[in-house]
PDB file of N, CA, C and O in Angstrom:
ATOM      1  N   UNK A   1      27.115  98.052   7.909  1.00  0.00           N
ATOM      2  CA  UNK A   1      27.885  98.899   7.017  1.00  0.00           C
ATOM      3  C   UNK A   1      27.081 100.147   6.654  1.00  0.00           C
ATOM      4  O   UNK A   1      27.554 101.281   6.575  1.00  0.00           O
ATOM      5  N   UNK A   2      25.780  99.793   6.438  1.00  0.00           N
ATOM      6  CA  UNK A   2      24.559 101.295   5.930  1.00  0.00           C
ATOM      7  C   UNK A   2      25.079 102.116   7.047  1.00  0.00           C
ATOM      8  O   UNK A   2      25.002 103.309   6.753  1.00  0.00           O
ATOM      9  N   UNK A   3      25.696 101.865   8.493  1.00  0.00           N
ATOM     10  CA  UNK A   3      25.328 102.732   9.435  1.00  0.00           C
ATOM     11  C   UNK A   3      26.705 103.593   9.922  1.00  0.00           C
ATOM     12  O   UNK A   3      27.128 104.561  10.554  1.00  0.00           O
ATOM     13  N   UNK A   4      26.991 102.601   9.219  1.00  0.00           N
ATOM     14  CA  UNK A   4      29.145 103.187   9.045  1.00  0.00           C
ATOM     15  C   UNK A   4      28.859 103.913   8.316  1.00  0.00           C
ATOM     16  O   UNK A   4      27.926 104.539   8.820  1.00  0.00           O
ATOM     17  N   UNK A   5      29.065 104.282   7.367  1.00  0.00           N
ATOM     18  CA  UNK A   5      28.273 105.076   5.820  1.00  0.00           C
ATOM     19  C   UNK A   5      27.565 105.892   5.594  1.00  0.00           C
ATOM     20  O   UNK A   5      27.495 106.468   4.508  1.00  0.00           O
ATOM     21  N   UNK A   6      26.614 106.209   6.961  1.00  0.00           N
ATOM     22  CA  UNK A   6      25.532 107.080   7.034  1.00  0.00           C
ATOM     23  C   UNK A   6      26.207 108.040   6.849  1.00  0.00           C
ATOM     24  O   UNK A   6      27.384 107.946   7.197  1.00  0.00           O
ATOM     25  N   UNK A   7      25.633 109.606   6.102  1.00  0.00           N
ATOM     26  CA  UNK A   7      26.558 110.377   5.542  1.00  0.00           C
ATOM     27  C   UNK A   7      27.916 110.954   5.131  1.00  0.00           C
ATOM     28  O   UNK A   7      28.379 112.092   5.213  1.00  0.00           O
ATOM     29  N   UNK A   8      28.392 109.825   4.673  1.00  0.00           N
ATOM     30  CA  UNK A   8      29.625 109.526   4.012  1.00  0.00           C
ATOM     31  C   UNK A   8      29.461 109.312   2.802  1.00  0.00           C
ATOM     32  O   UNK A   8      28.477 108.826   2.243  1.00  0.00           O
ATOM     33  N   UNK A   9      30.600 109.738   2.290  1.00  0.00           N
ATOM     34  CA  UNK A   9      30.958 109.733   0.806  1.00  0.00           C
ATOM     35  C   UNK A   9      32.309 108.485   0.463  1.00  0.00           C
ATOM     36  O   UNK A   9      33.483 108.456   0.833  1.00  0.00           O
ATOM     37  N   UNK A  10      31.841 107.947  -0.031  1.00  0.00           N
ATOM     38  CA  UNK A  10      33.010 106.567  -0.770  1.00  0.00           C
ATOM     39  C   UNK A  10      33.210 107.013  -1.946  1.00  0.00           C
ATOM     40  O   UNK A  10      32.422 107.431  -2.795  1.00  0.00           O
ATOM     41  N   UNK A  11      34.880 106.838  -1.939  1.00  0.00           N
ATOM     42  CA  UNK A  11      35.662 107.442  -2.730  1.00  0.00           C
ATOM     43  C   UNK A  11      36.369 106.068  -3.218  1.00  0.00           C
ATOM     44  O   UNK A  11      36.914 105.239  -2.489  1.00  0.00           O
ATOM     45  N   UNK A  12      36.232 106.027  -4.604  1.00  0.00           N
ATOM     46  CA  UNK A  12      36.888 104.623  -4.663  1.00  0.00           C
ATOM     47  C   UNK A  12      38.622 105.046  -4.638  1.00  0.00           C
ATOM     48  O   UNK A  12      39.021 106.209  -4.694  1.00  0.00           O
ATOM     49  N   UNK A  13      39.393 104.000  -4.556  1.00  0.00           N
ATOM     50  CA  UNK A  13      40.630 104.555  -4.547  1.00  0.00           C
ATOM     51  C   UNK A  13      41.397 105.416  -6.176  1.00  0.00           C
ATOM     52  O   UNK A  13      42.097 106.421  -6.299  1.00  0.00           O
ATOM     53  N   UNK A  14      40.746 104.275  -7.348  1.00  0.00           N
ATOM     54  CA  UNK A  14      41.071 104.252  -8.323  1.00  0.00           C
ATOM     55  C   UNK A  14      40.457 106.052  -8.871  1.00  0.00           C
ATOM     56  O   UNK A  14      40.893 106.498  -9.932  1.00  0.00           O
ATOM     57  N   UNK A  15      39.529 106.844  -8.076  1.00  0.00           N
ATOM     58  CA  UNK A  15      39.239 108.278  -8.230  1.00  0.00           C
ATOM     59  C   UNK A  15      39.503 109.214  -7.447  1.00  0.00           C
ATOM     60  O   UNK A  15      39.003 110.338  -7.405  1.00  0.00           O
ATOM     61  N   UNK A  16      40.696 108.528  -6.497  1.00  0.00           N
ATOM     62  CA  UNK A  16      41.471 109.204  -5.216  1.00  0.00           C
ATOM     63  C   UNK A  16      41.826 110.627  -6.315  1.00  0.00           C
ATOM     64  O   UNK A  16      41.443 111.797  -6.335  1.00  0.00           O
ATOM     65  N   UNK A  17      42.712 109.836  -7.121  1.00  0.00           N
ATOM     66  CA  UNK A  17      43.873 111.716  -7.887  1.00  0.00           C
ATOM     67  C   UNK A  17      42.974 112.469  -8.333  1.00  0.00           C
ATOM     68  O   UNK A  17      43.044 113.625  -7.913  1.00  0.00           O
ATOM     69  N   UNK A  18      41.874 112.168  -9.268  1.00  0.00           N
ATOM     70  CA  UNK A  18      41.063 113.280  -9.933  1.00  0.00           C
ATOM     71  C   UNK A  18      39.678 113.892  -8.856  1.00  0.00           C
ATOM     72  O   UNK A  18      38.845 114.730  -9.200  1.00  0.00           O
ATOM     73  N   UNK A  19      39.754 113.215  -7.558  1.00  0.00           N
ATOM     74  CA  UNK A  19      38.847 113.727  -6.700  1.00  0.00           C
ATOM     75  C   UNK A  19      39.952 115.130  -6.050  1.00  0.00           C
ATOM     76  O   UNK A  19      39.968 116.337  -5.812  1.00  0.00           O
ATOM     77  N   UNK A  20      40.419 114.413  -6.027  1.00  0.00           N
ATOM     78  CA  UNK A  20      41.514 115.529  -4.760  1.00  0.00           C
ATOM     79  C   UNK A  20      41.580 116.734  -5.699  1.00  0.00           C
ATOM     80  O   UNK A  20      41.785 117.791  -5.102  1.00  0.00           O
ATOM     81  N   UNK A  21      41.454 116.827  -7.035  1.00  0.00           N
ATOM     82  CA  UNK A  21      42.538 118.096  -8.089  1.00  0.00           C
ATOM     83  C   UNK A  21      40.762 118.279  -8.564  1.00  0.00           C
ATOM     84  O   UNK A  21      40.609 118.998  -9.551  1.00  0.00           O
ATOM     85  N   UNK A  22      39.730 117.815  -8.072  1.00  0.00           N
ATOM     86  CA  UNK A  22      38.549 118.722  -8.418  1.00  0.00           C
ATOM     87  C   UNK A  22      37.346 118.689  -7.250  1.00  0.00           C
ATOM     88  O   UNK A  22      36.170 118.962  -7.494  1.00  0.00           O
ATOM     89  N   UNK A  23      37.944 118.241  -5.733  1.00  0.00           N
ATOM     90  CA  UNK A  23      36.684 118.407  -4.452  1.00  0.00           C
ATOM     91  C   UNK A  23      37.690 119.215  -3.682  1.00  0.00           C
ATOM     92  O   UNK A  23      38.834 119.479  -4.053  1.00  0.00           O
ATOM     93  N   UNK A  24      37.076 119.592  -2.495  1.00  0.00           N
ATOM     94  CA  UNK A  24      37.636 120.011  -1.801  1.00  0.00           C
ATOM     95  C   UNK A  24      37.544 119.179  -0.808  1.00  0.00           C
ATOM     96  O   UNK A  24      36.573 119.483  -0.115  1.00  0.00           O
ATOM     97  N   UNK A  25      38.366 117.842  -0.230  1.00  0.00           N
ATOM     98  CA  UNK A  25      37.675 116.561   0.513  1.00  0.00           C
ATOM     99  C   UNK A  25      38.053 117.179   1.983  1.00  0.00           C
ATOM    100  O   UNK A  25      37.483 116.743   2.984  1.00  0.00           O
ATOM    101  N   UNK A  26      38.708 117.864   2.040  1.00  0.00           N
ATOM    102  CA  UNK A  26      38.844 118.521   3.467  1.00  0.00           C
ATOM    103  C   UNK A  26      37.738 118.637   4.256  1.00  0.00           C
ATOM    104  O   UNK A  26      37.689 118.270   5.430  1.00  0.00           O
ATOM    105  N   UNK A  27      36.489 119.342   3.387  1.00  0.00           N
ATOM    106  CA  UNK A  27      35.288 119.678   3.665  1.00  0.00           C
ATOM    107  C   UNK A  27      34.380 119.022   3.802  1.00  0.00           C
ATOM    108  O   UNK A  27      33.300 119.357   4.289  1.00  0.00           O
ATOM    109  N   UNK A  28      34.909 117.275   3.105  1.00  0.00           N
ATOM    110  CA  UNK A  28      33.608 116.074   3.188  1.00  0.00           C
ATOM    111  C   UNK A  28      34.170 115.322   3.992  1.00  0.00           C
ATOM    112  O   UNK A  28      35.374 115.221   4.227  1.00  0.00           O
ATOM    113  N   UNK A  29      33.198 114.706   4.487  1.00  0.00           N
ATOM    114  CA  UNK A  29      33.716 113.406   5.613  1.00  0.00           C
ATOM    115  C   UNK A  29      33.497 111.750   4.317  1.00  0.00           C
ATOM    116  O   UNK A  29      32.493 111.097   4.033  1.00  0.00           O
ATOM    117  N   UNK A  30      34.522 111.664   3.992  1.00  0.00           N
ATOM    118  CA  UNK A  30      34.588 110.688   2.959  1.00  0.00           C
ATOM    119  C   UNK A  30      35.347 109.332   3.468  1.00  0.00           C
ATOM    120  O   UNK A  30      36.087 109.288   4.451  1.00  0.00           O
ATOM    121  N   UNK A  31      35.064 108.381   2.727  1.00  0.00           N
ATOM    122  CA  UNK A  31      36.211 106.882   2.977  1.00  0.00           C
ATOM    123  C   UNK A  31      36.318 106.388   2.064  1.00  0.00           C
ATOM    124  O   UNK A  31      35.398 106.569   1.267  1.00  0.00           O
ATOM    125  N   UNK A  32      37.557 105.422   1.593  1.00  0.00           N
ATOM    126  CA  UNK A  32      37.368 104.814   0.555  1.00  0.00           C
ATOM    127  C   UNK A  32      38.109 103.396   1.212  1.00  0.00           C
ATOM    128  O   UNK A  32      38.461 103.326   2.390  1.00  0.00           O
ATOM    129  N   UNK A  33      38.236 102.526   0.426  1.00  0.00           N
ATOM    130  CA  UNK A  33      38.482 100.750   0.978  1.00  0.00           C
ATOM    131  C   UNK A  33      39.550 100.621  -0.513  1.00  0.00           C
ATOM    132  O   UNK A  33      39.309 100.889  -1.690  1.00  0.00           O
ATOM    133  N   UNK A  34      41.094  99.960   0.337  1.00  0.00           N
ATOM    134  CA  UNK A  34      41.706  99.216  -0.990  1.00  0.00           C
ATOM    135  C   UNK A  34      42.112  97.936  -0.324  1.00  0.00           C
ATOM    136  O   UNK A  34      41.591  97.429   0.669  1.00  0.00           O
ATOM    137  N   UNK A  35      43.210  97.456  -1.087  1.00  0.00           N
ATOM    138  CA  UNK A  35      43.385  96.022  -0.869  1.00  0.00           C
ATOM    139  C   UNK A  35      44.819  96.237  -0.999  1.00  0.00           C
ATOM    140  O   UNK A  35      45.407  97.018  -1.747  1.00  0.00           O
ATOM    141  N   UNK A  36      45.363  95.271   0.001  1.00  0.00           N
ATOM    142  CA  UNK A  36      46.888  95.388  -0.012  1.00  0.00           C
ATOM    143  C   UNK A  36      47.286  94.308  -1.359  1.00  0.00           C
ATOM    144  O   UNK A  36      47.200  93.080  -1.355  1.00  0.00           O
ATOM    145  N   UNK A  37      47.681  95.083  -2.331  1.00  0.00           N
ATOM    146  CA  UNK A  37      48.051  94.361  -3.634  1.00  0.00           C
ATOM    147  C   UNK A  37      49.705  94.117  -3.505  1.00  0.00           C
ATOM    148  O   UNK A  37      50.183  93.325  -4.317  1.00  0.00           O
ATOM    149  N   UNK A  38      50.730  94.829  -2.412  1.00  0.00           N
ATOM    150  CA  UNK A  38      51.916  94.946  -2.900  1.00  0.00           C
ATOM    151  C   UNK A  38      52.296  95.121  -1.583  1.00  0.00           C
ATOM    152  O   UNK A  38      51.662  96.034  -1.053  1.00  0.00           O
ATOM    153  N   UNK A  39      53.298  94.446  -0.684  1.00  0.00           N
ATOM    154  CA  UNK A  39      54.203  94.890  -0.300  1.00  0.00           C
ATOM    155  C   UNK A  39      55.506  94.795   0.043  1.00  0.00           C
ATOM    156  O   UNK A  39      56.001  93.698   0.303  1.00  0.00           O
ATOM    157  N   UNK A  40      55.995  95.584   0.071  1.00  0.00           N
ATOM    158  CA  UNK A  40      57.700  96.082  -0.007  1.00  0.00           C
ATOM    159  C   UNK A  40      58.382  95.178   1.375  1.00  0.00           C
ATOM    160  O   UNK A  40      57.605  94.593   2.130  1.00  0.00           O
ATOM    161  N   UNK A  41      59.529  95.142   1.558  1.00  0.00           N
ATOM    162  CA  UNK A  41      60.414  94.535   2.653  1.00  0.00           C
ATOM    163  C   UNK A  41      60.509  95.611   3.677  1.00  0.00           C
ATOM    164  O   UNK A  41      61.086  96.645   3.339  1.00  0.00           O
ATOM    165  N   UNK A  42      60.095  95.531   4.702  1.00  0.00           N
ATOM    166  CA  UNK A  42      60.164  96.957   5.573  1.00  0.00           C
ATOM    167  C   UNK A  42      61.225  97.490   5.561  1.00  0.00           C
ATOM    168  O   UNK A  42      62.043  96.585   5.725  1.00  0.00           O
ATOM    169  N   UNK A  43      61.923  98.769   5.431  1.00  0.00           N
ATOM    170  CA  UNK A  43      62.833  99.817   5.096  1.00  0.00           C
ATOM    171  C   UNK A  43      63.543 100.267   6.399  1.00  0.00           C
ATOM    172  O   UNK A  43      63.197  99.953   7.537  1.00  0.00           O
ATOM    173  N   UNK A  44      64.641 101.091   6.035  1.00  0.00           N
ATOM    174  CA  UNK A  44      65.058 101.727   7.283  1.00  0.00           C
ATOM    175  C   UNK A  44      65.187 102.971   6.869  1.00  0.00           C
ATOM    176  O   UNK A  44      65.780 102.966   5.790  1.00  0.00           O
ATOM    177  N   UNK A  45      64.858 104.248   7.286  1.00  0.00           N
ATOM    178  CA  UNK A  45      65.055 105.705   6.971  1.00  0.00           C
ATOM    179  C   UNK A  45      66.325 105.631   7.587  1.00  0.00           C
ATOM    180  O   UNK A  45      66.980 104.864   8.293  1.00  0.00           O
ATOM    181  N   UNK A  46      66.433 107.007   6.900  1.00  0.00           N
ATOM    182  CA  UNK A  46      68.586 107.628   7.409  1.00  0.00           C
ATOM    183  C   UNK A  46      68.299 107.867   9.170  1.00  0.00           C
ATOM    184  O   UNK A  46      69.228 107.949   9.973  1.00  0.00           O
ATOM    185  N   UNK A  47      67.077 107.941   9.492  1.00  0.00           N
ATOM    186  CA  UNK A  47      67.156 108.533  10.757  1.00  0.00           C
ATOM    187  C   UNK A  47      67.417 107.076  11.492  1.00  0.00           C
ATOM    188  O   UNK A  47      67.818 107.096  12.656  1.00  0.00           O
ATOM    189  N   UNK A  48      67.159 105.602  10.718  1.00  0.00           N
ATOM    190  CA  UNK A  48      67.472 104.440  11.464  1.00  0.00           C
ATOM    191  C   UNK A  48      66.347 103.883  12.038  1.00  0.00           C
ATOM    192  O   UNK A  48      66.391 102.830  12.673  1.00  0.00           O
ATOM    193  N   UNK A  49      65.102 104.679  11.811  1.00  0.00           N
ATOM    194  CA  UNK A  49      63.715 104.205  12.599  1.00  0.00           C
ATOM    195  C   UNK A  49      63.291 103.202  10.702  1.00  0.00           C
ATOM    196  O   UNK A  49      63.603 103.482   9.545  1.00  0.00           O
ATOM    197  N   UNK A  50      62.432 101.979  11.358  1.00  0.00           N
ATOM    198  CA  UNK A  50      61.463 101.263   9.996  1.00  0.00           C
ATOM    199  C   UNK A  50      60.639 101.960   9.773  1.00  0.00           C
ATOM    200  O   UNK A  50      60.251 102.967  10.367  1.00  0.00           O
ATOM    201  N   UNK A  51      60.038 101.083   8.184  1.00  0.00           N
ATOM    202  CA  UNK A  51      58.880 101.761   7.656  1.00  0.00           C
ATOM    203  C   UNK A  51      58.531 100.701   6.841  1.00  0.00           C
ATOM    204  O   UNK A  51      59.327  99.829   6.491  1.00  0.00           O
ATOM    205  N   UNK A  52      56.760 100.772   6.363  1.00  0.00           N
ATOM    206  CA  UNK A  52      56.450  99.694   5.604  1.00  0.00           C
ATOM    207  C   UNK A  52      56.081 100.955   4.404  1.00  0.00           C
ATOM    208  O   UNK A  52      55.862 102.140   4.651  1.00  0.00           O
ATOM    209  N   UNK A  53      56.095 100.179   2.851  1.00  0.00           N
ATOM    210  CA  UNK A  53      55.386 100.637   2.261  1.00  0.00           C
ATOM    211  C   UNK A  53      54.163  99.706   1.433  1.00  0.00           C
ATOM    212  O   UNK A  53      54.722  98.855   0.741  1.00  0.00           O
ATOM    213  N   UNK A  54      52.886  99.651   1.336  1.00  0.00           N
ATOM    214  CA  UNK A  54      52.020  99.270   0.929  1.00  0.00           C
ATOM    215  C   UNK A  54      51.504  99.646  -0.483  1.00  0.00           C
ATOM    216  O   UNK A  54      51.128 100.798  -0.700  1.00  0.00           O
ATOM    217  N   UNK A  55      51.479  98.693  -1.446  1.00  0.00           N
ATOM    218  CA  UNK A  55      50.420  99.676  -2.501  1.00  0.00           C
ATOM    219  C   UNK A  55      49.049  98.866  -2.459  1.00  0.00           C
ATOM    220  O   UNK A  55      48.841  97.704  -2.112  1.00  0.00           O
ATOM    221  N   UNK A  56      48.065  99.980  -2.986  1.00  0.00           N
ATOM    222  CA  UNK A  56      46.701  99.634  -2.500  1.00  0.00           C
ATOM    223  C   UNK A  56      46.185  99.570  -3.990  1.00  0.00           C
ATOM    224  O   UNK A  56      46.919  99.766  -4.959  1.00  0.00           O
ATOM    225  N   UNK A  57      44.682  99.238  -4.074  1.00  0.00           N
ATOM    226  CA  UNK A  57      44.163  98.714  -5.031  1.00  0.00           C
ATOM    227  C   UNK A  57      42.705  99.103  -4.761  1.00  0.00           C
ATOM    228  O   UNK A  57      42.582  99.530  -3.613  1.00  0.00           O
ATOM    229  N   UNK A  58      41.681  99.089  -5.387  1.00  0.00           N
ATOM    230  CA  UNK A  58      40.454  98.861  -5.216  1.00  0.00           C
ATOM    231  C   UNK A  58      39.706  97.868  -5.987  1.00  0.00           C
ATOM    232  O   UNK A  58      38.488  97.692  -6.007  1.00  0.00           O
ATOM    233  N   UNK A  59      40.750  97.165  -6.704  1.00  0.00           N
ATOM    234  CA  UNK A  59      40.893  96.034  -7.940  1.00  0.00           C
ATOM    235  C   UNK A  59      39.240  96.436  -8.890  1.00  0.00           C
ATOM    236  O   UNK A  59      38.409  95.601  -9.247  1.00  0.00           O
ATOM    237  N   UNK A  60      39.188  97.689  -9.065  1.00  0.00           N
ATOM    238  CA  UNK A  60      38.404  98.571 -10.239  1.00  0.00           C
ATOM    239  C   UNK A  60      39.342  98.375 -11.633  1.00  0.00           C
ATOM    240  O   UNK A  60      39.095  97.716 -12.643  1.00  0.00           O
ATOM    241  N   UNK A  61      40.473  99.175 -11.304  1.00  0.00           N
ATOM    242  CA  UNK A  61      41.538  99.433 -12.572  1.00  0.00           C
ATOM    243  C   UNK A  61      43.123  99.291 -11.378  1.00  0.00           C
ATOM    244  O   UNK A  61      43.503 100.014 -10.457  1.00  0.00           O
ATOM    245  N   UNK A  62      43.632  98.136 -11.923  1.00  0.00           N
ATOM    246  CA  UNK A  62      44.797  97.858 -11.429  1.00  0.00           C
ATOM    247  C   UNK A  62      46.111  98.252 -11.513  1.00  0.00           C
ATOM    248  O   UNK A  62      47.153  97.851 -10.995  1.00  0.00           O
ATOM    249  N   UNK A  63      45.755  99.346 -12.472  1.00  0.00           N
ATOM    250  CA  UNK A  63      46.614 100.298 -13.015  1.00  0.00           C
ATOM    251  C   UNK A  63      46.622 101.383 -12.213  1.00  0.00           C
ATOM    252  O   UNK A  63      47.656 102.047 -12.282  1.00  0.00           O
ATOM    253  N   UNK A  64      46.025 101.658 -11.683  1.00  0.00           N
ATOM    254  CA  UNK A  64      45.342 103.048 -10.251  1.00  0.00           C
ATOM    255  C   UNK A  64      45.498 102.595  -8.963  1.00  0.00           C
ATOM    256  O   UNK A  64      44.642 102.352  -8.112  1.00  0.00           O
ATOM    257  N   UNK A  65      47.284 102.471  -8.903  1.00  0.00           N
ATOM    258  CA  UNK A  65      47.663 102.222  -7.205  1.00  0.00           C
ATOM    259  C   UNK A  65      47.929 103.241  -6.670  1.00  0.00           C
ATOM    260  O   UNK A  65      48.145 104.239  -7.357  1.00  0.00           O
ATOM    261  N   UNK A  66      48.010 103.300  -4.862  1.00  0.00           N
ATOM    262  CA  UNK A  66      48.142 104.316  -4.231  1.00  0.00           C
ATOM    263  C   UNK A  66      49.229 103.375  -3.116  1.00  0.00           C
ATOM    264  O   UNK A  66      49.217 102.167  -2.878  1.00  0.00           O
ATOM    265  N   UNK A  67      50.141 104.480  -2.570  1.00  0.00           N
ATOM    266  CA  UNK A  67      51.542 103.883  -2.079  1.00  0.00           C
ATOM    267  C   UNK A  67      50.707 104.433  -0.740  1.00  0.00           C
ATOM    268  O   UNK A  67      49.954 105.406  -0.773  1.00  0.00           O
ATOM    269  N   UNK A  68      51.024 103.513   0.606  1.00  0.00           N
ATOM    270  CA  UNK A  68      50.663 103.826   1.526  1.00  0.00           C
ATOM    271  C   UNK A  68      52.647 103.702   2.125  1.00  0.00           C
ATOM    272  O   UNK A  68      53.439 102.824   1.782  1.00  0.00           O
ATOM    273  N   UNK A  69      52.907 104.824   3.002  1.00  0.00           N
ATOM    274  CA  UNK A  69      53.949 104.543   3.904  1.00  0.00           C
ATOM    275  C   UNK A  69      53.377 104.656   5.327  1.00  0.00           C
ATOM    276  O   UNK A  69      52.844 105.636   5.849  1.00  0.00           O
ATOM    277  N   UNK A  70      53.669 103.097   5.977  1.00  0.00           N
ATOM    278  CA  UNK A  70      53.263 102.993   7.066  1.00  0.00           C
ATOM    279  C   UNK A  70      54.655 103.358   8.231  1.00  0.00           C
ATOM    280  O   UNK A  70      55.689 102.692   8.275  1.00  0.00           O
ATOM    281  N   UNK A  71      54.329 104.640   9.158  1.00  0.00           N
ATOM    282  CA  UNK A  71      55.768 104.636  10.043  1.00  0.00           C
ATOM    283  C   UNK A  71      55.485 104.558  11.381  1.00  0.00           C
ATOM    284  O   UNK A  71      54.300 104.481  11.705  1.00  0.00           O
ATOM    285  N   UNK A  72      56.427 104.564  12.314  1.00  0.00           N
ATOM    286  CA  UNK A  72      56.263 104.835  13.992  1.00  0.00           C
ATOM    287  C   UNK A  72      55.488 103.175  14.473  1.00  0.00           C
ATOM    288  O   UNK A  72      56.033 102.075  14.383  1.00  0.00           O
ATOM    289  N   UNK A  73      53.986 103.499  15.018  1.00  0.00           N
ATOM    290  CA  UNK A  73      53.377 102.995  15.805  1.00  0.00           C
ATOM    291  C   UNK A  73      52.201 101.960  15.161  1.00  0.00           C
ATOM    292  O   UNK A  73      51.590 100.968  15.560  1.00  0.00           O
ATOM    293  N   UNK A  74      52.244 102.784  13.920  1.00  0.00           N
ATOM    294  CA  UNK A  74      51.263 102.256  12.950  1.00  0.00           C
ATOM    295  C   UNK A  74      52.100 101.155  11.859  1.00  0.00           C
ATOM    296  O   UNK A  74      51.565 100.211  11.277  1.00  0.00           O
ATOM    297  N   UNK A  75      53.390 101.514  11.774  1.00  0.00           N
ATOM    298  CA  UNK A  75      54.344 100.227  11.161  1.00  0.00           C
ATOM    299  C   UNK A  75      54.515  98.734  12.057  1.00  0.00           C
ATOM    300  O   UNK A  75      54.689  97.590  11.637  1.00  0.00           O
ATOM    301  N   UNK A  76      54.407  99.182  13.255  1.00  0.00           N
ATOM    302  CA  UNK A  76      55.061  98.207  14.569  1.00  0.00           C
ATOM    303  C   UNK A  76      53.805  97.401  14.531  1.00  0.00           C
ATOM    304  O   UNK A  76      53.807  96.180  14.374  1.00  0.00           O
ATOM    305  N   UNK A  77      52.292  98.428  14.743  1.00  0.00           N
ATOM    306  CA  UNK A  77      51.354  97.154  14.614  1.00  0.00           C
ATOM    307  C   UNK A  77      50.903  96.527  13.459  1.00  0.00           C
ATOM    308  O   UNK A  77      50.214  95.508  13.513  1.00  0.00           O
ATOM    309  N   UNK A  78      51.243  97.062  12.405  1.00  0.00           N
ATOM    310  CA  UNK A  78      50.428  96.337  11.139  1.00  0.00           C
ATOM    311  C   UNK A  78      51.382  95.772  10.152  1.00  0.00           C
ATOM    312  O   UNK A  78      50.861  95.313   9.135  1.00  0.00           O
ATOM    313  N   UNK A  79      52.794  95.707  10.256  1.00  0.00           N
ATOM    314  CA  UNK A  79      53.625  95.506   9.347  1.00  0.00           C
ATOM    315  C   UNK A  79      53.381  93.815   8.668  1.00  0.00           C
ATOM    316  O   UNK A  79      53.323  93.476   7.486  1.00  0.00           O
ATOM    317  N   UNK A  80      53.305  93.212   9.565  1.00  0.00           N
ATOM    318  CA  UNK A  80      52.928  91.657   9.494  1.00  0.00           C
ATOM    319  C   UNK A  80      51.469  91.371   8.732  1.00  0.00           C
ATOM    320  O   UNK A  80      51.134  90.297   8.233  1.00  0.00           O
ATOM    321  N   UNK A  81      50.627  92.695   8.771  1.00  0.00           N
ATOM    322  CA  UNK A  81      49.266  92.424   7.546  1.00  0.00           C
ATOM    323  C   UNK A  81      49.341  91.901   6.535  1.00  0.00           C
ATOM    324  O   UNK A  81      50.210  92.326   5.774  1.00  0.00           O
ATOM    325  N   UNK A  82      48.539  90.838   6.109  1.00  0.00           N
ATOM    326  CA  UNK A  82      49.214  89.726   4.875  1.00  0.00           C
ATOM    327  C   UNK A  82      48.674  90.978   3.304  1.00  0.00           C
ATOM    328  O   UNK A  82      47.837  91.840   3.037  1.00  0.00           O
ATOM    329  N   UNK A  83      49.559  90.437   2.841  1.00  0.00           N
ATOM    330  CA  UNK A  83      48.996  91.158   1.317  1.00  0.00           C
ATOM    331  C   UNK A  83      47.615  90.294   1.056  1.00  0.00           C
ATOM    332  O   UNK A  83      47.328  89.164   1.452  1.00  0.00           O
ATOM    333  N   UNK A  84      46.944  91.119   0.339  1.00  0.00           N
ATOM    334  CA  UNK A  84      45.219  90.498   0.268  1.00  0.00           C
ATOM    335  C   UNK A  84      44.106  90.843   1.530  1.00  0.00           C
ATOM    336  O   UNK A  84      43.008  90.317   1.711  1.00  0.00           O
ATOM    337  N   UNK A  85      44.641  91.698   2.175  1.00  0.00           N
ATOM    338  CA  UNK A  85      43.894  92.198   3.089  1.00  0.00           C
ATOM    339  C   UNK A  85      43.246  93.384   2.345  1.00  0.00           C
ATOM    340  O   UNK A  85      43.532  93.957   1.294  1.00  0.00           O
ATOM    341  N   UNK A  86      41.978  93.599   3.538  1.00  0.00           N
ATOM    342  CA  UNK A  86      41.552  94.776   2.961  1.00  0.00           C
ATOM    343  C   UNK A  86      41.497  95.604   3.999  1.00  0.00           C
ATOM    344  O   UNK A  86      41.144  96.773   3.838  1.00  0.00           O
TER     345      UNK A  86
END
């Protein structure tokens, strides 16, 4: 993991909103890790294609979720990810 990490910045999720509205993360090579706390029944858009939606966690403050919408190629392989994953 030290070597995954090697100049990277971890962003916890729960400081995702107030990082974004005071870094410029465009400019950092950053990661952060949540946990699938929530998910939804996969959806259908008007266009008729699925979608998952995920909410994430960093189980810091459980009050500080972030909605992931998973679509296309990335719904087809991961939709079946159990909640409690990370």
């Amino acid at each position: 993991m030290d070597r995954k990490m090697a100049n990277r910045k971890l962003i916890r999720l729960s400081q995702l909103k107030s990082k974004l509205a005071t870094e410029n993360l465009e400019e950092i090579d950053w990661v952060t890790f949540g946990v699938i706390v929530k998910k939804v029944t996969p959806q259908s858009a008007n266009n008729g294609r699925t979608f998952s939606i995920w909410r994430l966690n960093d189980l810091r403050d459980l009050n500080q979720c972030v909605s992931l919408f998973l679509f296309g190629e990335v719904h087809k392989e991961h939709w079946k990810t159990d909640q409690g994953t990370v």
